[in-house]
C-alpha positions as a Python dict, from the first residue, in 0.01 Angstrom:
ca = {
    (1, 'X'): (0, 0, 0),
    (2, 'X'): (-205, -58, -332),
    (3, 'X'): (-550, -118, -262),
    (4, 'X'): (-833, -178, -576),
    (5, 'X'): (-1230, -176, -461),
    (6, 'X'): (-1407, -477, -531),
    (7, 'X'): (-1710, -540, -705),
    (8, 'X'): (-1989, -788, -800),
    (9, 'X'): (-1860, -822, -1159),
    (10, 'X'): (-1607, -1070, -1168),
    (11, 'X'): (-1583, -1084, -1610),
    (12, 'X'): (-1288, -1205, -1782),
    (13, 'X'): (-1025, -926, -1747),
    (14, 'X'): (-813, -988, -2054),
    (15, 'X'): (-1163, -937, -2326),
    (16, 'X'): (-1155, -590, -2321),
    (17, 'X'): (-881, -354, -2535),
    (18, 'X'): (-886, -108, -2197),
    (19, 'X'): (-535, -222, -2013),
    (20, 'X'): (-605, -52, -1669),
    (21, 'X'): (-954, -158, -1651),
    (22, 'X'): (-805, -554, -1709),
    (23, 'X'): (-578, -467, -1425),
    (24, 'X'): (-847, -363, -1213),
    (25, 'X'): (-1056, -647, -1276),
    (26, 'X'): (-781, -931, -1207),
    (27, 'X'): (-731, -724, -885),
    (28, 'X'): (-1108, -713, -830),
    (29, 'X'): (-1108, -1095, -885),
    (30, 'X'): (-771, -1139, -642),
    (31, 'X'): (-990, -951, -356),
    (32, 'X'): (-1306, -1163, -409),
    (33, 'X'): (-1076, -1485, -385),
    (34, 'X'): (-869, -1411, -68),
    (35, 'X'): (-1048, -1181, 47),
    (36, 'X'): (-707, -952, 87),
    (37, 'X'): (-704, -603, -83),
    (38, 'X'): (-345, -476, 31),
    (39, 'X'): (-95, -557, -282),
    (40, 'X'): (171, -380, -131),
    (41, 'X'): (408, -132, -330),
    (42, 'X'): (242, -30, -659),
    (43, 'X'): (617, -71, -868),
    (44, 'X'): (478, -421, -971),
    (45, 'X'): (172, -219, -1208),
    (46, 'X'): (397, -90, -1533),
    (47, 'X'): (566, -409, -1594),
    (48, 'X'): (212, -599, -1496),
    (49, 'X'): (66, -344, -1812),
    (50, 'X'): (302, -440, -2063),
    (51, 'X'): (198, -799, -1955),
    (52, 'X'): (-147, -747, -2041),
    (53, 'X'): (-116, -523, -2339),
    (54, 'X'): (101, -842, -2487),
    (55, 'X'): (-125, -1108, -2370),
    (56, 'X'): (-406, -904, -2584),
    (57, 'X'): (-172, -895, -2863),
    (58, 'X'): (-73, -1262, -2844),
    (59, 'X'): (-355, -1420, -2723),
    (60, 'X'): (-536, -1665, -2968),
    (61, 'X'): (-833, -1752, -2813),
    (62, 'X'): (-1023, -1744, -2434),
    (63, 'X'): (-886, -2034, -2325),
    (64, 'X'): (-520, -1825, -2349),
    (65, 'X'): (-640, -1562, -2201),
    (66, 'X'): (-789, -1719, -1928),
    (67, 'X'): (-482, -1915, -1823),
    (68, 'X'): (-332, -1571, -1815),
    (69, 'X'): (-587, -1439, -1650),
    (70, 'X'): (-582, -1698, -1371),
    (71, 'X'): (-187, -1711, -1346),
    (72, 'X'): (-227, -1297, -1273),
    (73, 'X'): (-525, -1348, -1013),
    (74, 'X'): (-265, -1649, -826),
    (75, 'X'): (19, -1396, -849),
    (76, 'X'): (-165, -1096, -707),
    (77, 'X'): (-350, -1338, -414),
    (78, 'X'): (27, -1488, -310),
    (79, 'X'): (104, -1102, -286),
    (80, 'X'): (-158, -988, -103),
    (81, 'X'): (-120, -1270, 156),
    (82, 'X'): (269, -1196, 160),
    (83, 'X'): (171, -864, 254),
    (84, 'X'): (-91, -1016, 493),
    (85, 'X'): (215, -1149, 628),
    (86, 'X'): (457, -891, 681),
    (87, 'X'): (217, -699, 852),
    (88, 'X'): (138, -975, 1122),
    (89, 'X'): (476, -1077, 1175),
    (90, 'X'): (674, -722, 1141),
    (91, 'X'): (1003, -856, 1295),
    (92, 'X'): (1094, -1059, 958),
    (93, 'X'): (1304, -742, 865),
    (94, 'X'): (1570, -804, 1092),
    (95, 'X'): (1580, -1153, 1015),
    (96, 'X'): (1909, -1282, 866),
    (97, 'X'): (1942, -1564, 716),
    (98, 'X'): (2266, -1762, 766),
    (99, 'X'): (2215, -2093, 614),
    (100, 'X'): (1963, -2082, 365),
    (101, 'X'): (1839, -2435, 232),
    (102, 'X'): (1783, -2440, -151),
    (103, 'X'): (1550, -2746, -337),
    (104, 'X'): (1635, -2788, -676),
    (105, 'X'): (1583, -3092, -893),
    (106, 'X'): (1483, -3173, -1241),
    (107, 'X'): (1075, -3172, -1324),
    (108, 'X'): (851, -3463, -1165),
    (109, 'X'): (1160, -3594, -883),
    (110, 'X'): (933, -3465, -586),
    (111, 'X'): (1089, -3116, -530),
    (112, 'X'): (749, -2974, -482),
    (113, 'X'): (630, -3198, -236),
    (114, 'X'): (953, -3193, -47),
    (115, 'X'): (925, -2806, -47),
    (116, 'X'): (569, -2816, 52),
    (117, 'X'): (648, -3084, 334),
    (118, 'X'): (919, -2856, 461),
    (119, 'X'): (700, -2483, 471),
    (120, 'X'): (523, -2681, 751),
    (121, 'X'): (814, -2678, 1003),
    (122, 'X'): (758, -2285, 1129),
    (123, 'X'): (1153, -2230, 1084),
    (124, 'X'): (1114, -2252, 703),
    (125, 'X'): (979, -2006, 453),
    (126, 'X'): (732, -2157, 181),
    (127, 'X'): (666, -2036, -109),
    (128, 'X'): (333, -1904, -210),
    (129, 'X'): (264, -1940, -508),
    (130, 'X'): (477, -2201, -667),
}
């Protein structure tokens, strides 16, 4: 399981040239937020670094880097409770699922709130972070 120590400082993680120190910041922040530290298997982190690396390349201003920023810290906190997850319910591995339902519709029709309506019934599996 990857776990990253928290800390007081909670500065914006994209600022600085040092990749793995932005990494460990966003993960910092993640912690603070959810207060989960288990991100699960670390095979996420090399494509996560190119991610960064071309967000500092790209990035015009700190408003773009802060969306960033925040869409990493959402990602890494829906991980961290997925692994939550797993770990409380452990029998989700020999799950199979036989008739999986699928919502798909073009942009503003309600598919959100239909899928968020749904994840309440316990025999459905919500998203989270969409």
């Amino acid at each position: 399981m990857s776990t990253f120590p928290t800390s007081a400082t909670h500065s914006n993680a994209l600022a600085t040239p040092d990749v793995d120190a932005e990494i460990r910041v966003v993960h910092e922040e993640a912690t603070h937020r959810s207060g989960l530290s288990e991100f699960g298997p670390q095979d996420y982190l090399p494509p996560m670094r190119m991610l960064v690396q071309e967000i500092n390349k790209i990035a015009r201003c700190e408003a773009g880097k802060n969306f960033w920023r925040e869409e990493l810290i959402g990602t890494l906190m829906a991980r961290a409770a997925r692994e939550k997850r797993w770990k409380e319910y452990p029998d989700w591995q020999g799950k199979k699922i036989s008739k999986p339902l699928i919502i798909c519709g073009l942009p503003r029709t309600g598919t959100t709130a239909l899928h968020k309506v749904m994840s309440i019934d316990p025999q459905f599996q919500g998203l989270e972070n969409w």
